[in-house]
C-alpha positions in Angstrom: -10.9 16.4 -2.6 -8.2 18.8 -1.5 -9.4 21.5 -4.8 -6.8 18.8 -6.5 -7.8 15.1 -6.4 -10.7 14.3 -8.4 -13.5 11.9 -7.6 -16.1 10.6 -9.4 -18.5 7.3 -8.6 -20.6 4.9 -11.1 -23.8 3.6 -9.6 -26.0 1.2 -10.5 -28.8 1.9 -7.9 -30.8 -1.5 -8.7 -28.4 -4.0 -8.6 -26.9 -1.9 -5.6 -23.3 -1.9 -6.8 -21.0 0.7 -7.6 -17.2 2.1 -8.0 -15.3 5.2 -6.8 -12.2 6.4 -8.4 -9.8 9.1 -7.2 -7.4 11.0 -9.9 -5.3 12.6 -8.1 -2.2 15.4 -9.9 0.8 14.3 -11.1 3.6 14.1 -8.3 1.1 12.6 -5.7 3.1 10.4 -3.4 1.5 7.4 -2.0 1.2 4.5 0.7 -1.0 1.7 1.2 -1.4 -0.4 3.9 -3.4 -3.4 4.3 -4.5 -5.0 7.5 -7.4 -7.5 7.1 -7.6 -11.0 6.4 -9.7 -11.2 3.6 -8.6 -8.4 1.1 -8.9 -7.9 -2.4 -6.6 -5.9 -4.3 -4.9 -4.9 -7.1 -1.2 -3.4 -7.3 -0.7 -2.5 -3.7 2.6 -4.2 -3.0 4.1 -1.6 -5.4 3.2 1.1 -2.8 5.2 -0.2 0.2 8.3 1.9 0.6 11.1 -0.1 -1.0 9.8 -0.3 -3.9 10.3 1.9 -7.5 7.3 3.8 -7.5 6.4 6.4 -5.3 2.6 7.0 -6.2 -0.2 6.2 -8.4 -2.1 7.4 -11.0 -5.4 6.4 -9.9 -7.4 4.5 -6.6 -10.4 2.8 -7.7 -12.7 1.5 -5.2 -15.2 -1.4 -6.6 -18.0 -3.5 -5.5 -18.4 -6.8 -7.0 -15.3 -8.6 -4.8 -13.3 -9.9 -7.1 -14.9 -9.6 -10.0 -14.9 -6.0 -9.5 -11.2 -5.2 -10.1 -11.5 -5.8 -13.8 -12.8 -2.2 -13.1 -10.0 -1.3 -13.2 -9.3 -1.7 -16.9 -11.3 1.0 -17.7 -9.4 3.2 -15.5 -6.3 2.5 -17.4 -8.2 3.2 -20.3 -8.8 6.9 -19.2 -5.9 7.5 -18.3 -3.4 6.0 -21.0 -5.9 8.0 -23.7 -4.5 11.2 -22.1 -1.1 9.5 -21.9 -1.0 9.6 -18.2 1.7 6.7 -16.5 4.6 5.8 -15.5 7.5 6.5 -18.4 9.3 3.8 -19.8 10.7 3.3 -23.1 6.9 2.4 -24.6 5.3 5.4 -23.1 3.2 5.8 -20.4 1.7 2.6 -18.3 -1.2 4.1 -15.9 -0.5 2.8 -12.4 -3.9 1.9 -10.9 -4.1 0.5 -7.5 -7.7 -0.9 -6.3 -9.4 -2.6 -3.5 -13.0 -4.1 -3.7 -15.9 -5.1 -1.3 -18.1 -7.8 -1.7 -21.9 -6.9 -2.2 -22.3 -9.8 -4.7 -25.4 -10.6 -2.4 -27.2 -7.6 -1.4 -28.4 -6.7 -4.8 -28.4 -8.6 -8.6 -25.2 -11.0 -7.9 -24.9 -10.5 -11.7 -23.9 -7.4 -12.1 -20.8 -6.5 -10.9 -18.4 -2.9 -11.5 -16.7 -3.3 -14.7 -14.5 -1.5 -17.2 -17.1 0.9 -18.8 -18.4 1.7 -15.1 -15.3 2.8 -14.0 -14.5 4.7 -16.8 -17.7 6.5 -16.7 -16.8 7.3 -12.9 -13.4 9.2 -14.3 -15.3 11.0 -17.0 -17.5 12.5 -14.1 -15.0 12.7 -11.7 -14.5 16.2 -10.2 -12.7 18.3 -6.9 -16.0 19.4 -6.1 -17.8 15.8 -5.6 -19.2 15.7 -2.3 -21.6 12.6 -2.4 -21.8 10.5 0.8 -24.0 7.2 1.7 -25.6 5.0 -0.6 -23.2 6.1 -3.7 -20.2 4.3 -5.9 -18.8 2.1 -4.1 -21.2 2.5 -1.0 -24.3 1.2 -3.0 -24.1 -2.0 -1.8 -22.2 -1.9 1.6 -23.6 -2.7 5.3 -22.2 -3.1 8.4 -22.8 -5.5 11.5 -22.7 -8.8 9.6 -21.3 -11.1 12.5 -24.9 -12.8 11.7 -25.3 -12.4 8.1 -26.5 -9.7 5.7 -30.0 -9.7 7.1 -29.0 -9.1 9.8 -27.3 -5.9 9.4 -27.5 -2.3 8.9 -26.4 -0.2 5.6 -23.4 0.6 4.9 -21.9 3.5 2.6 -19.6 6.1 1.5 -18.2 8.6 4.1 -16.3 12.0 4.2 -14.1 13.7 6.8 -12.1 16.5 6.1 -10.0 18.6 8.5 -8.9 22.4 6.8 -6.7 24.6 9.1 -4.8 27.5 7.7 -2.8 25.7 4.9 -2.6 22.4 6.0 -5.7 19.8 5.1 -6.6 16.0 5.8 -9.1 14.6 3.6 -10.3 11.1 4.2 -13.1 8.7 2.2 -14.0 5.7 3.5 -16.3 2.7 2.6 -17.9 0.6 5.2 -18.7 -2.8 5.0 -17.9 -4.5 7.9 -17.8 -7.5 9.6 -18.4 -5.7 13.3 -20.6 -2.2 14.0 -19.5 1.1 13.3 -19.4 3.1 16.9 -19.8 6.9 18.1 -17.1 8.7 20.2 -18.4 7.5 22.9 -18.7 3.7 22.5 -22.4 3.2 21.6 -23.2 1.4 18.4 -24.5 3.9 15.8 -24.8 1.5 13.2 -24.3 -2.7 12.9 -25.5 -6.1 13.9 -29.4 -6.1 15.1 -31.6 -8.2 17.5 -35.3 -9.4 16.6 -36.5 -6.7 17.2 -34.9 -4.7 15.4 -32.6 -2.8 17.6 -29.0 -2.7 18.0 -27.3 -5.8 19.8 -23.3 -5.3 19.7 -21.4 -7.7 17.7 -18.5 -7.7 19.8 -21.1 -9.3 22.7 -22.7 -11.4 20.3 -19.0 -13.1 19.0 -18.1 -13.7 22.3 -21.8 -15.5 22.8 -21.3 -18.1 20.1 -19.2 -21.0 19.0 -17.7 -19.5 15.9 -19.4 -17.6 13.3 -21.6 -19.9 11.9 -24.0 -18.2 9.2 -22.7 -14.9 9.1 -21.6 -12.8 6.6 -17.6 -14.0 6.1 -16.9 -11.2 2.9 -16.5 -7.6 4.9 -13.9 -4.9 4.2 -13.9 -1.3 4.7 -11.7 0.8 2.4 -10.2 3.9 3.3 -8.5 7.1 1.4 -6.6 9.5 3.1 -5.5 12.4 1.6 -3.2 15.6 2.6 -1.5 18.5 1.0 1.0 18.0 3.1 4.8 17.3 1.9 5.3 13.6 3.0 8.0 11.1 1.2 6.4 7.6 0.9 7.8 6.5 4.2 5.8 9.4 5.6 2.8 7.7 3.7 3.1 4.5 4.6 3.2 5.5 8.4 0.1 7.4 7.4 -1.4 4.7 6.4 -1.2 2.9 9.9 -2.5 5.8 11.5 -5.6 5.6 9.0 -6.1 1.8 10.7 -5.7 3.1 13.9 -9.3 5.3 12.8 -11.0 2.2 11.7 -10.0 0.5 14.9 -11.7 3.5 16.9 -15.1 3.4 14.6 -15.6 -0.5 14.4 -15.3 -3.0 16.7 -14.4 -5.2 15.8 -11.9 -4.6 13.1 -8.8 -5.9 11.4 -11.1 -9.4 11.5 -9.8 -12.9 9.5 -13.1 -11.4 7.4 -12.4 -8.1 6.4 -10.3 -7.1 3.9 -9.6 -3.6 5.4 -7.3 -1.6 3.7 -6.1 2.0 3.9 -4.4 4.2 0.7 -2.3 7.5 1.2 -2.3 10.7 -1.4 -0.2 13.0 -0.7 0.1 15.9 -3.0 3.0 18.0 -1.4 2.0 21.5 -1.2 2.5 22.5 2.2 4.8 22.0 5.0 3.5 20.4 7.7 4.3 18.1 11.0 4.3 14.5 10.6 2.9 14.1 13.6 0.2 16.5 13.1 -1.1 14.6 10.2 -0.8 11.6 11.6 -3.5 12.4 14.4 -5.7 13.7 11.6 -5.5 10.9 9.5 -6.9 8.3 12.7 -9.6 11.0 13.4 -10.1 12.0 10.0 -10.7 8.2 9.0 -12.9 7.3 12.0 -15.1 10.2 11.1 -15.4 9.4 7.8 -16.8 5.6 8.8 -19.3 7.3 11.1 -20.3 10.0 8.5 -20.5 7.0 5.7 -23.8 5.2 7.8 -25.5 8.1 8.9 -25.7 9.2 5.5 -26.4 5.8 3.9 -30.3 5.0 3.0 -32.0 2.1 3.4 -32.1 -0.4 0.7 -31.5 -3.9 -0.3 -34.2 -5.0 3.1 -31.7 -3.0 5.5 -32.1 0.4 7.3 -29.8 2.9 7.9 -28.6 3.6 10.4 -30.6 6.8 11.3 -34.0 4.6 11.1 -33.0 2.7 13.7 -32.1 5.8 16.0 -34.6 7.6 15.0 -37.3 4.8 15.8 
């Protein structure tokens, strides 16, 4: 991403599971910004503004829920064996931050992301990945689970980018969500289906029912946005709300008591550039990439994706 922030994914196509991990260059400022009521994550509270550090060394993004940010050991594995971190007086200590999505029951609940995975996803990580849908992190995702997992449609792993003259917007994004993933014009692209097989709105059904008996409570989607942009953390962290702002135009609905939804910043300083500017790209960016993640997803794990079911 960006020709300077490396990604690489791990995934384990049968027991539909996966991890994505970005590397970005040294200097990277960052944000994160958390939003849903269910998260799972690891050293994001460091990213917040008034606080030491001012960027990370890695994102990784992990199935498994929380079994899956063990993962992360492996990327602090990679990293501290090429004695990448943040200085102190016993060298280096790689800052990771992670999130994770819950797939434990889509494919083999047994297998979950774990050290080796991740670090194999940083040995193959690279600025030229351009893998979207059922991949890392996305192997296991689906969207629409107001009624459960069988009910739903697959979810994956999307891409957005935005390049004008000097100044870029990248943005990743992993769906798994609690409500359906909509077009630019409000229709339902991907999500919660009827009996039949067709799409029948999540939002409509919520407001049908008493509660949410026998859905699927363990969503989250995960977000990345990235920008060459020169932005201090405060910058990123403002960013980051705009990047919710994107999920809240793709998936309705969002920011739900059972998602975990979560956005990261990476900002690797190389251009000057309006604040405002790349704050609009980051909400568009971001909803693009949750509508590019399900159209490219495949079906799997006894769901469709999302273009089986608008192509039918």
């Amino acid at each position: 991403m960006l020709g300077t922030i490396k990604v690489g994914h791990s995934s384990d196509p049968e027991a539909l599971t996966g991890c994505t991990v970005f590397l970005p260059p040294e200097g990277t400022v960052a944000s994160c910004e958390v939003r849903g009521g269910a998260p799972g994550t690891r050293e994001t509270q460091l990213l917040r503004p008034m606080f030491t550090v001012s960027g990370v060394n890695a994102i990784l993004l992990a199935g498994g829920s929380a079994f899956g940010l063990g993962a992360a050991a492996g990327v602090v594995r990679f990293l501290e064996e090429r004695s990448v971190g943040f200085l102190t007086p016993g060298g280096p200590v790689p800052i990771v931050s992670a999130a994770v999505i819950f797939d434990l029951d889509i494919g083999d609940k047994t297998v979950r992301p774990d050290e080796e995975m991740a670090y194999r996803a940083c040995l193959e990580a690279s600025v030229d990945e351009e893998a979207q849908g059922s991949v890392g992190v996305g192997m296991g995702a689906s969207v629409g689970n107001v009624a459960g997992r069988r009910m739903s449609t697959r979810g994956g792993f999307g891409l957005d980018r935005f390049h004008g003259e000097s100044l870029k917007v990248e943005v990743a994004a992993v769906v798994n969500s609690f409500g359906d993933v909509v077009g630019e014009d409000g229709s339902v692209i991907a999500g919660f289906r009827d009996a039949d097989g067709g799409f029948a709105g999540a939002e409509a059904f919520i407001a049908g029912v008493a509660g949410v008996a026998g859905s699927s409570r363990e969503n989250t989607t995960l977000v990345v946005v990235t920008t060459n942009a020169q932005i201090d953390v405060v910058g990123c962290a403002r960013l980051a709300l705009q990047g919710h702002n994107g999920i809240a135009r793709a998936i309705r609905p969002s920011h739900t008591r059972y998602d975990g939804d979560t956005v990261f910043v990476l900002a690797t300083g190389e251009v000057e550039a309006p604040q405002d500017a790349v704050e609009a790209l980051a909400a568009k960016g971001t909803a693009g990439a949750i509508r590019s993640a399900v159209m490219s997803a495949e079906a799997g794990g006894g769901l469709p994706g999302a273009c089986d079911i608008l192509r039918a």
